[in-house]
C-alpha positions, 0 to 999 in steps of 0.5 A: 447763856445762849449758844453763838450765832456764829460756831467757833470751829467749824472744818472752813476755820480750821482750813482757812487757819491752817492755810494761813499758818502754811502761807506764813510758815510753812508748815501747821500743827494742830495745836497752832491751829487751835491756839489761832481759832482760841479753842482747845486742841482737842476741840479740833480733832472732833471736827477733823481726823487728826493732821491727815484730815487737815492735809485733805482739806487743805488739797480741797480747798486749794484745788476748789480754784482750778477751773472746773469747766477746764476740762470740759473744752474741745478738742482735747489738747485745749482741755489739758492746756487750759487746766494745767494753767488753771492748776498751776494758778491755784497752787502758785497761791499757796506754793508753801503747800505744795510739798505738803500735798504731794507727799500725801496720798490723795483722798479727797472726794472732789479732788479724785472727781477731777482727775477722774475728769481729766482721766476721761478727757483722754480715754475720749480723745484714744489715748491708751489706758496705759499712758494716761497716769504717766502723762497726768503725773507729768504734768503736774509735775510741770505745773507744781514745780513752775508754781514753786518757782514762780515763788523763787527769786527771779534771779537764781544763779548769783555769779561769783566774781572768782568762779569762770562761768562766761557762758552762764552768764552770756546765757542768763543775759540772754534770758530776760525777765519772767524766768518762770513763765517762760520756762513753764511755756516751755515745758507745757509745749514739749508735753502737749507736742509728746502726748500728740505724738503719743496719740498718734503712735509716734 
């Protein structure tokens, strides 16, 4: 019997499968992913390095959306602006992914090349060696946090009828709608107007 034109398995099946068990679970297993694509589970671990293989590729594939010309703008302050709505776009895909991957030590060759990027975005504009992984892993506590909450509910505080809580809801009135876009403006303000004033010895 001839072999398939189109292999059964192969690293893209299992990361589309894998991401797709993410979307709507949660969370994969091996075996599910090889009961999604009908093979056997071991046929799996030929093409992959066991679960830390999967978490890697599905980092790959979920940062293969943030926009890599990003990085390349001017001045510098616009590079990061524009790559933290790009990285928070891509995750807000995928927001069940996310605990996932921060949870994982980055490994991933394409991946770390970004950050490398980024890393010398900064080192360009004067930034000091020592203030650059803090301000990276701000922001992408910024924009992982707003891509989960842009996946939450827009109403988060359900006010009881028994609990006084006058001022919380005077203020939550006040908000409007688009919560977790607003919010996320918020902070990318306060971390872009503090890395200014880092720049500038302040």
């Amino acid at each position: 019997m001839g072999r398939p034109r189109t292999p059964l398995l192969d690293r893209e099946r299992i990361t589309t499968t894998a991401l797709q068990l993410i979307d709507e679970t949660g969370d994969f297993t091996v075996p599910r992913i090889a009961r999604g694509l009908g093979v056997q589970t071991g046929s799996v671990y030929h093409h992959v390095d066991g679960r830390d293989g999967i978490v890697e590729l599905l980092r790959e594939r979920v940062c293969a959306a943030i926009d890599p010309a990003t990085l390349e703008l001017t001045p510098w302050d616009a590079a990061m602006e524009a790559w933290a709505r790009s990285y928070r776009a891509a995750f807000a895909a995928h927001p069940r992914v996310i605990p996932l991957l921060m949870t994982s030590p980055i490994r991933a060759p394409r991946v770390l090349a970004q950050y490398e990027r980024a890393v010398g975005v900064l080192l360009a504009a004067g930034f000091e060696p020592d203030t650059i992984m803090p301000l990276i892993v701000a922001l992408e506590n910024l924009v992982l946090g707003s891509a989960l909450d842009l996946a939450a509910p827009e109403a988060m505080w359900e006010l009881a009828g028994g609990t006084p809580t006058p001022r919380l809801a005077e203020a939550l009135a006040a908000a409007g709608d688009g919560r977790a876009d607003r919010a996320f403006e918020v902070g990318l303000t306060a971390f872009l107007n503090h890395a200014r004033a880092l720049r500038e010895g302040r």
